[in-house]
C-alpha distance (Angstrom), angle and dihedral (degrees) to the residues before:
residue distance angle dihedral
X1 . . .
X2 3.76 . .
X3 4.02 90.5 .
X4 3.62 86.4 46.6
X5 4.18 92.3 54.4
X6 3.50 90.7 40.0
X7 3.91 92.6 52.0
X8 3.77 90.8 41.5
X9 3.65 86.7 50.8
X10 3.75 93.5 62.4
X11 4.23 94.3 67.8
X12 3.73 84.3 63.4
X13 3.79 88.7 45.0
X14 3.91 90.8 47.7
X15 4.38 90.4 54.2
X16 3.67 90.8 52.8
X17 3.97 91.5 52.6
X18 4.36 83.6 40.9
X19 3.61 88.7 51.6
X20 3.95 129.0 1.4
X21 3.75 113.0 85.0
X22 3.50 109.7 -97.1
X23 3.67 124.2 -103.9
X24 3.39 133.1 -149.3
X25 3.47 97.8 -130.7
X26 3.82 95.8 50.2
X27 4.19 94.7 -110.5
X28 3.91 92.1 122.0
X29 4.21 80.9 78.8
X30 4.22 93.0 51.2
X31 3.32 128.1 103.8
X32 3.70 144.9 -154.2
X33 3.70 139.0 -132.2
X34 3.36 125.2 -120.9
X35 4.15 103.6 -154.4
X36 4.00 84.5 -176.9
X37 4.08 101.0 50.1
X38 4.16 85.4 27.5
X39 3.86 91.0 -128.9
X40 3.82 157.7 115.3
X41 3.83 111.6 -102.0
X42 3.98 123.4 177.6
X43 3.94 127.2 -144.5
X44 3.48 115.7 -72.6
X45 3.41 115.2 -79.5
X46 3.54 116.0 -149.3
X47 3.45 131.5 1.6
X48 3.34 101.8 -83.8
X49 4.09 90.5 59.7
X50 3.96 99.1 -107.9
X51 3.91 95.9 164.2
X52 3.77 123.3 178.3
X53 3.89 118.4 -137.5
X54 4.02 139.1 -156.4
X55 4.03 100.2 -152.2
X56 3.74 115.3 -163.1
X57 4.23 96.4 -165.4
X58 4.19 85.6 64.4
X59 3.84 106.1 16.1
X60 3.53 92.2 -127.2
X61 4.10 136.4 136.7
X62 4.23 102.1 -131.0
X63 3.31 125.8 -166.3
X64 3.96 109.6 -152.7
X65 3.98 115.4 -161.4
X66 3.39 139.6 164.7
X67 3.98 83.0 -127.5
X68 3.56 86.9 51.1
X69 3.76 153.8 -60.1
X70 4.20 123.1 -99.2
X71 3.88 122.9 173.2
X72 3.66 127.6 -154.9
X73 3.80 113.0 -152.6
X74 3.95 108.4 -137.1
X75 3.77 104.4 -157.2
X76 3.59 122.1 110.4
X77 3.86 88.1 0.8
X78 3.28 130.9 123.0
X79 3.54 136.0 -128.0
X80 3.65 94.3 -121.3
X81 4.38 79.1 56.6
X82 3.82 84.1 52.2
X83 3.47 101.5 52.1
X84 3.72 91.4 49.5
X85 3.31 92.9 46.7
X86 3.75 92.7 54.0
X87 3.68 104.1 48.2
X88 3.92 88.3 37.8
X89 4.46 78.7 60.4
X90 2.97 97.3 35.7
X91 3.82 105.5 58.7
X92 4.11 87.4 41.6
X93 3.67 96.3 62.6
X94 3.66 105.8 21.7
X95 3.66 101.7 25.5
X96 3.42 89.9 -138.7
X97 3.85 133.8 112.3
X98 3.93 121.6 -104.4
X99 3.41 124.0 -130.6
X100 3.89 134.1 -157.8
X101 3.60 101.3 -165.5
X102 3.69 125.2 129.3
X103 4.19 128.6 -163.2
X104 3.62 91.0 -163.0
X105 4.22 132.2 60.2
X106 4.01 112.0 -116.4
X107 3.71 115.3 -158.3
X108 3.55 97.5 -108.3
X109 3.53 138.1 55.5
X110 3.93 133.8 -126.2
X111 3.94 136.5 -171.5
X112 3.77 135.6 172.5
X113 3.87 98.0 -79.1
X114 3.89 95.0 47.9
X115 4.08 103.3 129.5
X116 3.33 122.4 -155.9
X117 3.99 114.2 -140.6
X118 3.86 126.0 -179.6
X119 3.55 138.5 -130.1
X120 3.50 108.6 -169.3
X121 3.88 99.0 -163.4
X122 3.87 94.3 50.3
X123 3.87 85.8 49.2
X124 3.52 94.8 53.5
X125 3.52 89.9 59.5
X126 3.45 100.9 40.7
X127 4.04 84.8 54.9
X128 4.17 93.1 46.1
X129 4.00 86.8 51.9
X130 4.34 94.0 50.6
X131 3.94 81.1 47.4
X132 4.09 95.6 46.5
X133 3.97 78.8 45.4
X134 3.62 96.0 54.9
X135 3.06 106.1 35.5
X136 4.36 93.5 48.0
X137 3.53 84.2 51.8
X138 3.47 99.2 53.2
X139 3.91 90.3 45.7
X140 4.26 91.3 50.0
X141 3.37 89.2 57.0
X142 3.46 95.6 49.6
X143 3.55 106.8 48.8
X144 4.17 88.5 48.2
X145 3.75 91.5 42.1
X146 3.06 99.0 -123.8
X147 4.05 134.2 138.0
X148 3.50 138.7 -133.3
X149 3.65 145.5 133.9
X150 3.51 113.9 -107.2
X151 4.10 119.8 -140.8
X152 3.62 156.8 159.1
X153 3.48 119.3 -120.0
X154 3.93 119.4 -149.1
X155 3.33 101.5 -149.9
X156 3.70 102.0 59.8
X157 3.72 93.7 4.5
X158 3.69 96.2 -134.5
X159 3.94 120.9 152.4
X160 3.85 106.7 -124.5
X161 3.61 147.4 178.6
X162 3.94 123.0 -174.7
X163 3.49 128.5 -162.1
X164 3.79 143.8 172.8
X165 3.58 120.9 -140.2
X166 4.16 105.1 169.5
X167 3.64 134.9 -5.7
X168 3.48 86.7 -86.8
X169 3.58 110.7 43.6
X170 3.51 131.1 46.8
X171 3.70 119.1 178.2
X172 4.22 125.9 -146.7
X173 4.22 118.2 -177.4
X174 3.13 134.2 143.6
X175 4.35 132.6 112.4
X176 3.84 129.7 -33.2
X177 3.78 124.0 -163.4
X178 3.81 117.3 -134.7
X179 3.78 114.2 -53.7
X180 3.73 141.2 164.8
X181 4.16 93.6 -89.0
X182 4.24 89.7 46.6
X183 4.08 120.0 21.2
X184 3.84 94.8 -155.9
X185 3.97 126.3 42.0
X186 4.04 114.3 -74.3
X187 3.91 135.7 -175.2
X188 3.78 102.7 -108.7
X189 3.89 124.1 -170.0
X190 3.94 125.5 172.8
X191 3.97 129.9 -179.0
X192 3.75 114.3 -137.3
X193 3.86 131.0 -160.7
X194 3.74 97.7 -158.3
X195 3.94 104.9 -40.8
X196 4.21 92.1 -37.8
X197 3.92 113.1 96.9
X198 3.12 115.5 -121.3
X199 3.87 127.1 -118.8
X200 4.07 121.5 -92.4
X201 4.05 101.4 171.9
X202 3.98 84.4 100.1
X203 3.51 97.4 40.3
X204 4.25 116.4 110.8
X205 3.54 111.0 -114.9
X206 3.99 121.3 -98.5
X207 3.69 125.0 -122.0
X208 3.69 88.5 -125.7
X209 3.50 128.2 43.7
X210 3.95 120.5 -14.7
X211 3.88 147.4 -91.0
X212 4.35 114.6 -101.3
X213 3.74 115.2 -173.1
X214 3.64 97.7 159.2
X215 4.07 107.7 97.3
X216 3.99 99.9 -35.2
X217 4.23 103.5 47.1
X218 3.26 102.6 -146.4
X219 3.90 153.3 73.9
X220 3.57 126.1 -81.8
X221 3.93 138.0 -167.6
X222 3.52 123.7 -166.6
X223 4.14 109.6 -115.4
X224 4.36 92.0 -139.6
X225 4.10 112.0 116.2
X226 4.16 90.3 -13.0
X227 3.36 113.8 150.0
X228 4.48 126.6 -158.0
X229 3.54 89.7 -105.3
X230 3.39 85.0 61.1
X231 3.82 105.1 35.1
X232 4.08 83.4 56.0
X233 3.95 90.5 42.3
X234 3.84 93.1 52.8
X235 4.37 104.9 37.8
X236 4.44 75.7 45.0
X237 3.49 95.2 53.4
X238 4.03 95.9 45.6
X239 4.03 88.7 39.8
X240 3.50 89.0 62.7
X241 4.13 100.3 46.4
X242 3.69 83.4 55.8
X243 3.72 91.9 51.4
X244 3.74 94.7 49.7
């Protein structure tokens, strides 16, 4: 179900690169979460604030206009279905043509026949985790006072905020789907001195999670049967190392 989310993900992905003004740094492709609707939602794209959604409660692609709303159920569809689906939408309430082209490799593959088919348990937790995400981020930054946006990044579909503290230390952390260092999601933070990572051999160890300097510099904290309290507890505990 994670592939499936990840793949879905990219036809909100694909409108921003159709229609948001490209960035340099990539962010017209990111997305928010909505913790209230309990889904994906890109930038706005145009200026009336059409904006085209992934929601996790119905497994649907929803396109939200001031015109007016349509949903696409994705189960038992296939991309092919999608695609149509998408450039059909896309030309009524933009008036614009929809593109699914990508500048950037994802770490699956997809062709006409792929079908998407839900499990609605597996779903539910995927959505519960994006909202534990969310809303621990949102908390972390508040009780260090510090600022950030806080997004979802198509390519590797990790949850991320980024902040900079000091000339010399910025600080990126936020939640990474399974990967070849962790095989289930984990909170992830890293301190930066311009775009080098910055050394944690020295570092004293945290009370939650642990310390990686080998490849990824950073600590990490496996996602299973975490809590907020704990999400804030461990990104606080590593913010402040870095800080010292």
């Amino acid at each position: 179900m994670e592939k499936m989310m990840h793949l879905a993900a990219q036809y909100l992905a694909a409108a921003g690169i159709s229609f948001v003004e490209k960035k340099a740094d990539d962010s017209h492709t990111n997305l928010g979460w909505s913790i209230e609707k309990q889904r994906l939602e890109t930038h706005p794209l145009s200026r009336e604030g059409d904006v085209l959604a992934l929601n996790y409660n119905n497994f649907s692609l929803e396109w939200n206009s001031p015109k007016n709303n349509a949903s696409f159920a994705l189960d038992g569809k296939t991309h092919q279905q999608v695609l149509e689906w998408l450039t059909n939408s896309a030309n009524t309430f933009l008036g614009k043509t929809y593109n699914y082209d990508f500048h950037y490799d994802l770490p699956y593959s997809i062709d006409d026949s792929f079908t998407f088919i839900l499990d609605a348990s597996k779903l539910k937790e995927l959505a519960d985790l994006r909202t534990l995400t969310q809303s621990g981020l949102e908390r972390t930054l508040e009780v260090n006072g510090l600022s950030s946006d806080i997004r979802i990044w198509p390519h590797h579909f990790d949850s991320g905020a980024y902040v900079i503290i000091s000339d010399d230390l910025s600080i990126g952390f936020g939640l990474a789907v399974p990967d070849t260092m962790i095989n289930e999601h984990y909170f992830y933070i890293s301190g930066y001195k311009g775009h080098n990572g910055l050394d944690t051999s020295k570092f004293d160890s945290l009370s939650l999670g642990e310390w990686n300097n080998d490849g990824f510099k950073g600590a990490v904290l496996p996602a299973t049967k975490i809590n907020e309290e704990q999400v804030v507890q461990f990104f606080t505990e590593a913010i402040n190392t870095y800080k010292k």
